[in-house]
C-alpha positions in Angstrom: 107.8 58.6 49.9 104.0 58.9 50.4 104.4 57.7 54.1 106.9 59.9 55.1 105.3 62.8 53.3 102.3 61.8 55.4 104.3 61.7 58.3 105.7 65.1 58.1 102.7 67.0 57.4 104.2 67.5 53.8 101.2 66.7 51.6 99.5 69.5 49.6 102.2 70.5 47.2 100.9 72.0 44.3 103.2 69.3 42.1 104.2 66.1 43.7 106.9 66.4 42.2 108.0 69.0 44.4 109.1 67.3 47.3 110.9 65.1 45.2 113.1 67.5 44.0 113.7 68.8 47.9 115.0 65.2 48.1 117.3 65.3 45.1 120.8 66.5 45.4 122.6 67.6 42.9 124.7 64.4 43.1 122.3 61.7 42.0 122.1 60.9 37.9 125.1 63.5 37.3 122.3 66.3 38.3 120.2 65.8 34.1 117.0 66.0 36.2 115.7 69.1 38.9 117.9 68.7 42.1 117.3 70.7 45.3 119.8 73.5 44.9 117.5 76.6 44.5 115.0 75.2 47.0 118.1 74.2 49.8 119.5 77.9 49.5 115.7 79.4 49.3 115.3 77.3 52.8 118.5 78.0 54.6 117.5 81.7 54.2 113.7 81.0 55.9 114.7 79.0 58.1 117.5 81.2 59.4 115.2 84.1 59.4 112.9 82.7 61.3 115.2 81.3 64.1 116.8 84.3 64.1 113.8 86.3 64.6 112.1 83.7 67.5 115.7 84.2 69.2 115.6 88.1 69.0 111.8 87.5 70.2 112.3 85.2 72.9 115.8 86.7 74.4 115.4 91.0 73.6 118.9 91.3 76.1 120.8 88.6 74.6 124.5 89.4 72.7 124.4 89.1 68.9 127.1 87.0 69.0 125.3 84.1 71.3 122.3 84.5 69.2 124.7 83.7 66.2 125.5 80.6 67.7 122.3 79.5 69.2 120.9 80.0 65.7 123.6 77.6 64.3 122.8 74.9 66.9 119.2 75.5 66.2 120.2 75.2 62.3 123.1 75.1 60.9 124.3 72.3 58.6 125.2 70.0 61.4 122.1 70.4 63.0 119.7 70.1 60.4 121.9 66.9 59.2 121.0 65.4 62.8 117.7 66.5 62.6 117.4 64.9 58.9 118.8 61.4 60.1 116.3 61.7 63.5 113.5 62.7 60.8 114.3 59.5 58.2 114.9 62.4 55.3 118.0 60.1 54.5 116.2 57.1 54.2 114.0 58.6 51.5 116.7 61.2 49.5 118.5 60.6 46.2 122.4 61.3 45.9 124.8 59.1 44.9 127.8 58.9 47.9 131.3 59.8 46.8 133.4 57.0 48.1 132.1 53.9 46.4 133.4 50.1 48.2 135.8 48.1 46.4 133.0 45.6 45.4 131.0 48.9 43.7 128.4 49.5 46.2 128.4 52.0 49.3 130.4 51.4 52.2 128.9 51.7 55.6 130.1 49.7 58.1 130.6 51.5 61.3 134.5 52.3 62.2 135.6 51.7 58.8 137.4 55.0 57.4 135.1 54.5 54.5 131.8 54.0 56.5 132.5 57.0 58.1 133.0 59.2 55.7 129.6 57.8 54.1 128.1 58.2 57.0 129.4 62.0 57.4 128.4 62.6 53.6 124.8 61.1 53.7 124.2 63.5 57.4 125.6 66.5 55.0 123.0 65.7 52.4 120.2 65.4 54.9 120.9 68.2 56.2 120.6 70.2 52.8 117.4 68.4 52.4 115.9 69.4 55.2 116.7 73.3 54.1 115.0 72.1 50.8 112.1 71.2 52.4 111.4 74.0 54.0 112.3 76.2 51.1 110.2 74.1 49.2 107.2 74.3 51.6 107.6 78.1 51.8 107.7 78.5 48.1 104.7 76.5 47.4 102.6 76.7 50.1 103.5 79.7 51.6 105.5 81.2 54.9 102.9 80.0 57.4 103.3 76.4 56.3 106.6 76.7 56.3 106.8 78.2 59.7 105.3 75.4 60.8 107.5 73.3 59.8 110.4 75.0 61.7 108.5 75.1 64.7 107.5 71.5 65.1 110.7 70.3 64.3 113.5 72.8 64.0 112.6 75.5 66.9 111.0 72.8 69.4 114.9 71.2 70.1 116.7 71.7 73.0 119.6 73.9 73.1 121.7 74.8 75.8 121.3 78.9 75.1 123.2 79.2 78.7 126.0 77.1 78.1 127.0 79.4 74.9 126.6 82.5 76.7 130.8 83.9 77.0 131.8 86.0 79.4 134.9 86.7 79.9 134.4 90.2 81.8 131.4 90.1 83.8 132.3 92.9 86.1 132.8 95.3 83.3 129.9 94.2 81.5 128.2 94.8 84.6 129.6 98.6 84.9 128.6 99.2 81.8 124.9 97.9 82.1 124.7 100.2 85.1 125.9 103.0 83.2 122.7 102.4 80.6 120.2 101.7 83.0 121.5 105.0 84.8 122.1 103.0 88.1 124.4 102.8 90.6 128.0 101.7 89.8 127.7 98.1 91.4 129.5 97.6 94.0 131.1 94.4 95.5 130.2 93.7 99.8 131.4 90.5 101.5 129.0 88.8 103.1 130.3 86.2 104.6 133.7 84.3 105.0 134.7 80.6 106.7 138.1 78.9 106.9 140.1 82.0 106.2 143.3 80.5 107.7 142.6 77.2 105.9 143.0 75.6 102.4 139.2 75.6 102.2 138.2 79.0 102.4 134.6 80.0 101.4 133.5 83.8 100.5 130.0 85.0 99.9 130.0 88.0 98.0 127.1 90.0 97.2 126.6 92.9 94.5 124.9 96.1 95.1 123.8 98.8 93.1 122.8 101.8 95.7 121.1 99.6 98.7 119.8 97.2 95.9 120.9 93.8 96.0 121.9 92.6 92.2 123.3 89.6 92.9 125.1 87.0 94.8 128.6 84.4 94.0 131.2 82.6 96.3 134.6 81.3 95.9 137.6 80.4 97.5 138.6 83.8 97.0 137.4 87.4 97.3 137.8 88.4 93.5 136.9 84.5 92.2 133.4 85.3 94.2 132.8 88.9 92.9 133.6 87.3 90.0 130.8 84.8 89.9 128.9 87.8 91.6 128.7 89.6 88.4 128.3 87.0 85.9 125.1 85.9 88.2 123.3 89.1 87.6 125.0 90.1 83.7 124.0 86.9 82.6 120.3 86.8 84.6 120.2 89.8 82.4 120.9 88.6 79.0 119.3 85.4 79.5 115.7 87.2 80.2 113.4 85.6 78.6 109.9 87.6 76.9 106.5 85.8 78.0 104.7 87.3 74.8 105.9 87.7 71.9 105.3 87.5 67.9 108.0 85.9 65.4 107.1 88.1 62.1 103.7 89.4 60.6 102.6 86.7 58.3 103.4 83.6 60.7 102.3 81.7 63.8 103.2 83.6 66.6 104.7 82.1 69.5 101.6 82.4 71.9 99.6 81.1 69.4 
């Protein structure tokens, strides 16, 4: 436990005991000693806060709904299980597995019905333990040290923000961002066109608000290009990112 507490960064805990109760689910010894309960629900709540706040930071345009998911792929359960295993926080936790082998002992093996559901239970428990961590770290050492915590491991993944970006209506999105911005209602010019007669037509469509060119899409037809016109520039939009920017008042800030 030392060398992964060294590892982490997670010395200094007023009672070593601590960190062994962030490791302690509520499964191991019938829960008669402290388990990480309090401390996994204390750090779900910090750690969501403070992904949510470096996403409304970091993307001021983007829908609440994407930033609800990006925050679960940042940390949810499943990701903070992955990023337990990647972290070795289930080679050092206590719980005791609910499907026992037939000889008494845990069941593992790969492909075995059994060994996966092991497998699925011990990435579950990680993941809690990592929340615990972090609620532990922020209730003992305070929110910076537990900020950076989540930065260094939980906020420097990769996640596709992009690829969970929906929509569904980009030219009425569009219309209505105009509306806001008290621009121009965009409007849709063809640019260019080959193989109209053909099976492999091309369009080039460009959007315009006033003489201002927004955006630009193609497509085999003229709607599939004014289409991908409109989601070019409505989702340029959402997905601006801020160059500057503070997560709270009492932590790192992101230019630090």
């Amino acid at each position: 436990l030392a060398t992964f507490a060294t590892r982490l960064g997670l010395q200094g805990f007023s009672d070593g005991r601590i960190l062994l109760q962030a490791l302690t689910h509520k499964s191991f010894d019938h829960a008669r000693i402290p388990t990480n309960e309090r401390l996994e629900y204390l750090g779900k709540q910090v750690v969501n806060l403070y992904v949510g706040q470096y996403l409304h930071a970091k993307y001021p345009t983007l829908p609440v709904n994407t930033i609800r998911d990006a925050q679960e792929a940042y940390c949810g359960f499943g990701a903070l299980g992955r990023l337990g295993t990647e972290l070795g926080v289930n080679k050092v936790m206590r719980w005791k597995p609910a499907l026992p082998s037939a000889a008494g002992g845990e069941e593992r093996a790969p492909g075995n019905k059994r060994g996966d559901k092991w497998a699925r239970g011990e990435t579950k428990v990680a993941g809690r333990a990592v929340a615990s961590i972090i609620g532990a770290l922020y209730h003992d050492q305070g929110p910076a040290k537990a900020m950076e915590f989540v930065k260094a491991h939980v906020l420097s993944r990769e996640v596709d923000v992009t690829g969970l970006l929906v929509l569904s209506e980009p030219k009425r999105l569009l219309t209505a961002l105009m509306q806001r911005k008290k621009m121009d209602r965009p409007i849709s010019r063809l640019l260019s066109e080959t193989g109209r007669l053909s099976n492999n037509a091309v369009y080039l469509v460009g959007v315009y608000s006033g003489e201002r060119l927004l955006g630009t899409g193609y497509g085999s037809s003229k709607a599939m290009a004014e289409h991908r016109a409109a989601k070019e520039v409505i989702s340029k939009y959402y997905l601006t990112e801020a160059q500057d920017f503070e997560i709270g008042d009492d932590v790192p800030s992101e230019k630090d």
